[in-house]
C-alpha positions in Angstrom: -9.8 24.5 65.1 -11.4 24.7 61.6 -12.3 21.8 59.7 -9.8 21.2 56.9 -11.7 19.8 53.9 -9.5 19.3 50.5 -11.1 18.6 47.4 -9.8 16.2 44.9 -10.3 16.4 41.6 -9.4 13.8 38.9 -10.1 14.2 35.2 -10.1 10.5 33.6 -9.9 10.4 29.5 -8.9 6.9 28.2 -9.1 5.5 24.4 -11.0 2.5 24.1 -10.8 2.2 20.1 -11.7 5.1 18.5 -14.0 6.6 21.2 -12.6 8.1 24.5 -14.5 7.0 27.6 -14.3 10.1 30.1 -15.2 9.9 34.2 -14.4 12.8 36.7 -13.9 12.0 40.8 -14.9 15.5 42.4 -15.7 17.6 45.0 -13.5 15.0 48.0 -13.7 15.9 51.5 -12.2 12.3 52.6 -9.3 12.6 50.9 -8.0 9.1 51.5 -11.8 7.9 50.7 -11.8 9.6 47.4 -8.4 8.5 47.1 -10.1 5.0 47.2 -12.7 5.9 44.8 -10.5 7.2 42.2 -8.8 3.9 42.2 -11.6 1.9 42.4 -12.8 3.9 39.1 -9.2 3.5 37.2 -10.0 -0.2 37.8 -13.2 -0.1 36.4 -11.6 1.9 33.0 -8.6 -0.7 33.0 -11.4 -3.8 32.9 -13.2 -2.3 30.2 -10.0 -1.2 28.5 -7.8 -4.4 28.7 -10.1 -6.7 26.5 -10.5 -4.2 23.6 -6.6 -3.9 23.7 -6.5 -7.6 23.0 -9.6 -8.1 21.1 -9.9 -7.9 17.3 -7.8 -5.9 15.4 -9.3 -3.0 13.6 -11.4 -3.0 10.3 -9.6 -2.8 7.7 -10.9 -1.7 4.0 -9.4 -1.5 1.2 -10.2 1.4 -1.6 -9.8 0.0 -4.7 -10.4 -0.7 -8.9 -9.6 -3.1 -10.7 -7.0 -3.3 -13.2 -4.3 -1.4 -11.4 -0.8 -2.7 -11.0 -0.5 -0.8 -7.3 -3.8 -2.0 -6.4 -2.7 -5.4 -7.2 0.7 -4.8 -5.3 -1.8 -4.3 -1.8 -4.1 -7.2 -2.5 -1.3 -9.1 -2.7 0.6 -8.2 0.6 -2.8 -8.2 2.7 -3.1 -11.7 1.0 0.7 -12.0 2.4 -0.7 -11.3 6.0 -3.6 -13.3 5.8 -5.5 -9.7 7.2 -9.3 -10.2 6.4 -10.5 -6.8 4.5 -13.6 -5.4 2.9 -12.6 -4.3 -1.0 -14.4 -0.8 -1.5 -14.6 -0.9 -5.6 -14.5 2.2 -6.8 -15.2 3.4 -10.4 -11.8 3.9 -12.3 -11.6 8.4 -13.0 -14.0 9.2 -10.4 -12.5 7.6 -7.8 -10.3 11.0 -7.7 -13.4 13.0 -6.7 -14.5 10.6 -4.3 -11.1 9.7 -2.1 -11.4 13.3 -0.6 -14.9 12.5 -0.1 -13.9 9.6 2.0 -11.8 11.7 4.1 -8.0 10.8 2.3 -5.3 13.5 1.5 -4.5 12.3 -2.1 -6.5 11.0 -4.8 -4.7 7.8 -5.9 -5.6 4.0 -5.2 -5.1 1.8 -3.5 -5.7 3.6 -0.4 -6.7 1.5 3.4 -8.5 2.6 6.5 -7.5 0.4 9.4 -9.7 1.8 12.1 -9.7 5.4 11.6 -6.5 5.3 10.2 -6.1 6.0 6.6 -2.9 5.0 4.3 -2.5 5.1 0.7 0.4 4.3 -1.8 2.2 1.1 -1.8 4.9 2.1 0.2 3.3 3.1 3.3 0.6 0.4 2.9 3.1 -2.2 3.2 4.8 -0.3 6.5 1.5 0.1 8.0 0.8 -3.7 7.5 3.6 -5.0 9.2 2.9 -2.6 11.9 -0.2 -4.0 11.9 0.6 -7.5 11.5 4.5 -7.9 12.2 4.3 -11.6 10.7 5.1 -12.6 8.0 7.6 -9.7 7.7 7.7 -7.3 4.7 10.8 -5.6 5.8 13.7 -7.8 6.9 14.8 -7.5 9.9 18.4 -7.2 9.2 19.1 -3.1 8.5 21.7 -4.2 5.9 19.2 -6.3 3.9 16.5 -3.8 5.0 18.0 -1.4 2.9 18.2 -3.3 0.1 15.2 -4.0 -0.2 13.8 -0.8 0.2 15.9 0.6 -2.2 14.5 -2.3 -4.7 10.9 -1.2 -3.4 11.4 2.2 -4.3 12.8 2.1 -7.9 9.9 -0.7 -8.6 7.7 2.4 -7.3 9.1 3.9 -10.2 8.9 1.2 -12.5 4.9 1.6 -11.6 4.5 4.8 -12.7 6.3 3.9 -16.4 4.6 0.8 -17.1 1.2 3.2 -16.0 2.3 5.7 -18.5 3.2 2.9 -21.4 0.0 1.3 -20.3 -2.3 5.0 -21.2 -0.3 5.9 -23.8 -0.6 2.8 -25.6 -4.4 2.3 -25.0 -5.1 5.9 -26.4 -3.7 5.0 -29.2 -5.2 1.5 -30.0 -8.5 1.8 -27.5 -8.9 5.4 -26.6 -12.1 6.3 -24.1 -12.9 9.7 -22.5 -12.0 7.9 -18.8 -8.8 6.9 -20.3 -8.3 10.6 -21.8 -8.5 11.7 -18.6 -6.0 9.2 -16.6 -3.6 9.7 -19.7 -3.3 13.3 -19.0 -3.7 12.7 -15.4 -0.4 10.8 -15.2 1.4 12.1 -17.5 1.6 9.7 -20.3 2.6 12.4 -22.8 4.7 11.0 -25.8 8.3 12.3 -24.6 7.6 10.4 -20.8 6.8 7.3 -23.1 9.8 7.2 -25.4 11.6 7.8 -22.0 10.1 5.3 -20.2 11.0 2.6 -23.3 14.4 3.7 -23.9 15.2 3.0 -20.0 13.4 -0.1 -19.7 16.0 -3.1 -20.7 18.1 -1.6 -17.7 15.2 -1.3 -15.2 14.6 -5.2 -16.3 18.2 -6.5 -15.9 17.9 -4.5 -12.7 15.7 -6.5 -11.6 17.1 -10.2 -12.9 20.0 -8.5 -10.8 18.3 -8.8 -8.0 16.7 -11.9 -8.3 20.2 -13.5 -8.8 21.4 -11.6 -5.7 18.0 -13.0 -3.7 17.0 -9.9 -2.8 13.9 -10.5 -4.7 12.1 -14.3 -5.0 13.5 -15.7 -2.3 11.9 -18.1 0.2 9.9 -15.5 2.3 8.4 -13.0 -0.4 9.1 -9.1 0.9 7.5 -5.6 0.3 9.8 -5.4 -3.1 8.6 -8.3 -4.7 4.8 -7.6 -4.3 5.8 -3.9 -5.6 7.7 -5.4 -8.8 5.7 -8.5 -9.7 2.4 -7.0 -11.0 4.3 -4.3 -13.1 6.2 -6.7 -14.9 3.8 -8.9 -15.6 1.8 -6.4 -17.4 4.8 -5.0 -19.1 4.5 -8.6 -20.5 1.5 -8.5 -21.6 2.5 -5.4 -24.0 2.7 -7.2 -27.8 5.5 -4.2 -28.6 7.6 -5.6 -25.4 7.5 -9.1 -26.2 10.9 -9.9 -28.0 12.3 -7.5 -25.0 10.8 -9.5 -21.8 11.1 -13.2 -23.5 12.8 -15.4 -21.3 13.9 -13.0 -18.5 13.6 -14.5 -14.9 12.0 -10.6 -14.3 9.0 -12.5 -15.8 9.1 -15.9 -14.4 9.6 -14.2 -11.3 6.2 -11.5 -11.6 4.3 -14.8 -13.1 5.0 -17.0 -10.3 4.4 -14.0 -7.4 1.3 -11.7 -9.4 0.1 -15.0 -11.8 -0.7 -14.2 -15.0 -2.1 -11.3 -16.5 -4.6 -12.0 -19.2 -4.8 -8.7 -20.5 -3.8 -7.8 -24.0 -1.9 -4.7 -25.0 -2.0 -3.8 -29.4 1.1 -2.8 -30.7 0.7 1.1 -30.8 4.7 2.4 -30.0 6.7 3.6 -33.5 9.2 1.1 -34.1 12.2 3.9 -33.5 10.7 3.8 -29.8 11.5 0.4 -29.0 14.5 -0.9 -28.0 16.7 -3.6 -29.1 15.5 -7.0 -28.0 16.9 -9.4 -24.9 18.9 -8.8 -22.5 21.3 -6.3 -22.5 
């Protein structure tokens, strides 16, 4: 009777971090002995595997310059999570030559690498940290109040962008530099997005005194929404052509007590015919 031999062959490829250990069992003419080995080596993976999945969490680094409202917004939600970082300072214009460099798909701060992960914008840094770190909770976990908050998250997105346009076209005027040519241009701080961004203002702030009276924003446990807000605001406060419009709003209090105050100093620069009437609507 001929000797029946089988071979077993087992290709092994498990992640341990970001490098894959690989093994092969080959060439078995025991198949319940091989059988054993195999085992015996899926063992030996899991052994090596289980600490790293309960080990330290990932690097995380944080690309970065300073001055930026949305670079502020990440600081302050990593500061939220208590998640230890390296800051990567980058130099403010050619930082959008060197983020493709550095292996991102956009050119905007902040960005993070966690691992060899890597996140930029506001918005899907502050997902990506409570993956990371699911307390203390950006999100709530409520989908009613989820979306609420969201909702405030994304129009203070927005509210980003227009105090980053004021901000260039403003400091052209009063302070102008070739870097801040460049960023001017670069986000679109012509004068028609700046008379825009002025004239819709008051309602973007009673928005968000809205929503602070509603406790969607500054309530006991801080969420993605206020870190998004907070820093914006505060420098729309430091603008001296904004001043009789922010004055006493709790928008204010509110970015003060969450982003602290910003010392910076914006000169008057806007034609009067820009600005809006002042206080709350």
């Amino acid at each position: 009777m001929a000797d029946a031999r089988v071979a077993l062959r087992v290709d092994v490829a498990l992640e341990l971090g970001a490098d894959p250990i690989r093994g092969t069992v080959c060439d078995g003419t025991g198949p319940a002995r091989e059988f054993a080995g195999w085992l015996e080596l899926m063992s030996a993976f899991d052994g090596v595997r289980a600490p790293a999945a309960v080990g330290a969490a990932p690097p995380v680094q944080l690309y970065m310059f300073a001055g930026s409202n949305a670079v502020q917004t990440a600081v302050l939600m990593l500061a939220h999570k208590g998640i230890a970082h390296e800051e990567v300072h980058l130099e403010r214009g050619a930082h959008v030559a060197r983020m493709p460099e550095l292996g991102f798909s956009q050119t905007t701060v902040p960005a993070l690498r966690i691992g060899e992960r890597r996140i930029q914008g506001t918005r899907t840094i502050a997902r990506a940290l409570d993956d990371l770190r699911p307390e203390p909770r950006l999100f709530p976990t409520d989908p009613a109040r989820r979306v609420l908050v969201e909702d405030a998250e994304r129009r203070g997105e927005e509210l980003q962008n227009a105090a980053r346009r004021l901000f260039y076209w403003a400091i052209m005027r009063t302070r102008p530099t070739p870097t801040r040519r460049y960023a001017a241009e670069h986000h679109g701080a012509t004068d028609a997005a700046a008379r825009r961004d002025l004239a819709e203002l008051p309602a973007r702030l009673d928005e968000i005194d809205a929503w602070l009276d509603d406790g969607i924003l500054g309530g006991e446990a801080l969420n993605a929404a206020d870190f998004q807000i907070a820093p914006s605001v505060a420098r729309l406060a430091c603008f001296e052509d904004l001043a009789p419009l922010v004055a006493g709003r709790p928008a204010v209090a509110h970015a003060r007590q969450v982003a602290g105050e910003n010392e910076a100093h914006v000169p008057a620069a806007f034609p009067r015919e820009w600005l809006a009437p002042a206080g709350p609507s």
